[in-house]
C-alpha positions in Angstrom: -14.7 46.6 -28.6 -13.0 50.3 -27.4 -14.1 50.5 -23.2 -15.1 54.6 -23.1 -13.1 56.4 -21.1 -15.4 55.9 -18.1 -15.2 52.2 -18.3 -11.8 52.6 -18.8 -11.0 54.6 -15.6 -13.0 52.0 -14.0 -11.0 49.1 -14.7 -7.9 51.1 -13.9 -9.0 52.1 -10.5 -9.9 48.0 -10.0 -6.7 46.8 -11.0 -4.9 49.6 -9.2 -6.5 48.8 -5.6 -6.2 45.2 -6.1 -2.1 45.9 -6.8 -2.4 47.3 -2.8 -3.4 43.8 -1.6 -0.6 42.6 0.8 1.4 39.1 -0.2 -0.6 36.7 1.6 -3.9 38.5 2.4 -7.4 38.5 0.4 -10.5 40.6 0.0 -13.7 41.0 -1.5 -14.8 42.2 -4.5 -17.4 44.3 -2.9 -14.5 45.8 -0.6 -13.2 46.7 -3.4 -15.7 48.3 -5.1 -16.0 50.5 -1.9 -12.4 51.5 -1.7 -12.6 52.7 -4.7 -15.9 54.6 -4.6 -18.4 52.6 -5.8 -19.7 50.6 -3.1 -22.5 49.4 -5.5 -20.5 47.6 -8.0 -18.6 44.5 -6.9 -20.3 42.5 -9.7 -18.4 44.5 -12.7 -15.0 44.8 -10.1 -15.4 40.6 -10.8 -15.6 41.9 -14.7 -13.2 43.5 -14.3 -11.0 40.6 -13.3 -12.2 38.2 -16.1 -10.9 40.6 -18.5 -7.9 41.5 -17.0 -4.9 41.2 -19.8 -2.3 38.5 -20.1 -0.3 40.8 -22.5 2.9 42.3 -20.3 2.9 44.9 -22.7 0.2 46.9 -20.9 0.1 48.5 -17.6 -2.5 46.0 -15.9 -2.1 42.6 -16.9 -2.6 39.2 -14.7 1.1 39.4 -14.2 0.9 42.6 -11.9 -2.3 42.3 -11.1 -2.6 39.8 -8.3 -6.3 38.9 -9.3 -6.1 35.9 -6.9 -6.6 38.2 -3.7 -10.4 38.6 -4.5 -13.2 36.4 -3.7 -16.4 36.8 -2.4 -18.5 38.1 0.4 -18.9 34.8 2.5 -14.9 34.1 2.1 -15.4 31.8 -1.2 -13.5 31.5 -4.5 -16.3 32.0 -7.0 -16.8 29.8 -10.0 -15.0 30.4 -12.9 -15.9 29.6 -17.0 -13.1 27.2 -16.7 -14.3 24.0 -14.1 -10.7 24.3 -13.0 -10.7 28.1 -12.5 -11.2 28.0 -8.9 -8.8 25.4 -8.0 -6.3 27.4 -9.9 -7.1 30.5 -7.9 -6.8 28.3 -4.8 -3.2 27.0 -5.8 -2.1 30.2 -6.3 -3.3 31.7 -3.1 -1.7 29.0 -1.3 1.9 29.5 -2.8 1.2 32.7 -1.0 1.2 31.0 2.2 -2.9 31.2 2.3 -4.9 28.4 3.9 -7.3 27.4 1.5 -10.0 24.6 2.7 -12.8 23.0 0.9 -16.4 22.2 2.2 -18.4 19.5 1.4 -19.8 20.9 -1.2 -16.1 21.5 -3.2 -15.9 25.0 -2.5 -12.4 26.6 -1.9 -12.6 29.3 1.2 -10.9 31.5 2.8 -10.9 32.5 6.4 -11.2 36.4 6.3 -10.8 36.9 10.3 -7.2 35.1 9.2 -6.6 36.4 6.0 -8.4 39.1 5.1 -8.0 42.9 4.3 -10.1 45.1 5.0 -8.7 48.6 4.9 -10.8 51.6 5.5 -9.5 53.0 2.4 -6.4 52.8 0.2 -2.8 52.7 1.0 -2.1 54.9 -1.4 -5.0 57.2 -0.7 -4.1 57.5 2.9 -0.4 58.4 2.4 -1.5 61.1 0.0 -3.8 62.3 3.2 -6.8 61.7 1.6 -9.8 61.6 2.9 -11.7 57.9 3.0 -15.0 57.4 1.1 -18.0 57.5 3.1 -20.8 55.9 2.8 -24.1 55.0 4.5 -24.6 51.9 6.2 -27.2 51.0 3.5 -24.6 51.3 1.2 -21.6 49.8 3.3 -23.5 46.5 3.2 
């Protein structure tokens, strides 16, 4: 099914903030979703991931896109389909050099006071002198 071009733009902005992720560091999907403007969104920037490409042909493909950098609010590695999806998320963060535990309850986290990112905007944005996003702190949260 063709994304329209809003969608489209969407999942471009996603995979281009989560390309800004330093080696070795993780994020949120929410923080995401605020970096790129739409603080009330991280659900579809987690969409966004479970769709991203595996063909190299394209521009955004799980190749370039380092999809493993992104977990959840409380420092967890969400549930995937896949019953090994998580773990494989985990192996991969931790050939970047990222501690990954695991509670009692089999959950893979992160600590985010260790690892984490959590810019208050772009890279990218702020080399180009651009302004940050603001937002409420209704929204922030």
């Amino acid at each position: 099914m063709a994304r329209t071009d809003e969608a489209e733009a969407f999942y471009y902005a996603v995979y281009n903030a989560i390309q800004e992720i330093p080696y070795g560091k993780v994020t949120s999907y929410g923080h995401i979703a605020r970096l790129i403007g739409t603080p009330q969104r991280p659900r579809q920037v987690g969409v966004c991931l479970k769709h991203l490409p595996t063909d190299l042909s394209l521009p955004h493909h799980n190749a370039n896109v380092p999809w493993q950098r992104v977990i959840n609010s409380k420092g967890i590695i969400s549930p995937r389909g896949h019953p090994s999806g998580a773990a494989h998320q985990a192996a991969a963060l931790r050939a970047e050099g990222v501690t990954v535990t695991q509670s009692n309850m089999g959950e893979f986290m992160i600590n985010f006071s260790e690892y984490g990112w959590f810019p208050k905007q772009l890279p990218s944005e702020e080399a180009e002198g651009l302004e940050p996003h603001v937002f409420t702190d209704e929204e922030d949260n």
